[in-house]
N, C-alpha and C positions, 0 to 999 in steps of 0.2 A: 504494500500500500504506500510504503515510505519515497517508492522509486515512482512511482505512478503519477504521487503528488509533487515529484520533485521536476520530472518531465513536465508534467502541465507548466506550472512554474515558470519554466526555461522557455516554452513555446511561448508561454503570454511573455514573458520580458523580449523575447527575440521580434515580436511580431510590430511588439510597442515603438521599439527599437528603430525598426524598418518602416514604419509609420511616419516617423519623427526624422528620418532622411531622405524619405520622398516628399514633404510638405515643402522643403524646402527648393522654390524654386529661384535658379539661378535668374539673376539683375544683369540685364543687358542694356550698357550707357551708352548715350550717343559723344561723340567727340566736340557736337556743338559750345560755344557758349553762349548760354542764356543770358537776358538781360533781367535784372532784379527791376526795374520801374521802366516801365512806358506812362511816358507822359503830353497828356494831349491841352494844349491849350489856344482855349477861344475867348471872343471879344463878347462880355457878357450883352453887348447893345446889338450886335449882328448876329452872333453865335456863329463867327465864321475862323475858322484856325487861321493863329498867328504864331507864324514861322520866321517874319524877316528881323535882324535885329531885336532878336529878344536874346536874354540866359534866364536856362534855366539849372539849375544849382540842385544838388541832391547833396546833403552834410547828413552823418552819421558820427557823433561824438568829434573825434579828431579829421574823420574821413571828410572828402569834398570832391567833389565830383562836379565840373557842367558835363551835362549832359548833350549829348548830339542830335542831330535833326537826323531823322531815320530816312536816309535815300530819299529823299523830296516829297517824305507824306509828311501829314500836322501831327506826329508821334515824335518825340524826346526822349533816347532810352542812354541806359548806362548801368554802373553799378553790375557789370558783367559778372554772375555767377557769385555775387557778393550778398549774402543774408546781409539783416543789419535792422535799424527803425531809423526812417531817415524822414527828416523837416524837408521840405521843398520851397527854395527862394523862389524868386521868378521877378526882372527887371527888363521893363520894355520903356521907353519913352512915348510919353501921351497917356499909360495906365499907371494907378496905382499897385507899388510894389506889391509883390504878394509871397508872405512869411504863413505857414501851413501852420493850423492852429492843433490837429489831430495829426500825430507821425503815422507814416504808413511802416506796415511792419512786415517786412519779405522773410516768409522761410525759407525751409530747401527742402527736397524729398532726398533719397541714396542719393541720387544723381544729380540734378541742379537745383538753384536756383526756382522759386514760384513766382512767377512772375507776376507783379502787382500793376494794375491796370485804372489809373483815375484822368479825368477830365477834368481843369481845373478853368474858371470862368474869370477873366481880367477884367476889373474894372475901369470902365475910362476916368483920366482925371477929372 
């Protein structure tokens, strides 16, 4: 009876076992890098994206970043593959500045960067 219960045993721990190494399935990364903030800004009186002669600023503690104009659409990304909670300046002449009252907060998954996605609306002077 001793060797019966010792076999079951062995079969339940073996099977638990092999359970516990097929669950796991492997994480395939792409080589891209993500950007941590896309950012779109428009004229709160048109609502039409403004691109020319603006910065736009991403600070995270000591970090600073302008951000780029993405290939000639009205998105502003950066912060490549960089988690973090970042303020967003933003300086255009003819709008009031604009300092981000709420931080945006990027995580990351295994693999990159979540990319955080807002639309911010400039006030004219």
């Amino acid at each position: 009876m001793r060797i019966g219960f010792l076999i079951l045993i062995s079969m339940i721990t073996a099977s638990c076992s092999l359970e516990e190494e097929n669950t796991a399935d492997p994480v395939f990364c792409t080589e891209e890098a993500r950007p941590a903030l896309e950012i779109t800004v428009v004229s709160s009186s048109t609502d039409e994206p403004i691109t020319e002669d603006i910065e736009v600023i991403a600070v995270d503690g000591d970090y600073e970043e302008s951000l780029e104009n993405y290939q000639g659409s009205s998105t502003f990304v950066g912060a490549y593959e960089r988690d973090g909670t970042y303020t967003i300046l933003i300086y255009k002449s003819g709008y009031v500045s604009y300092n981000s009252i709420n931080p945006i907060i990027v995580d990351k998954d295994i693999c990159h960067v979540i990319t955080e996605r807002r639309t911010i609306r400039l006030q004219p002077d």
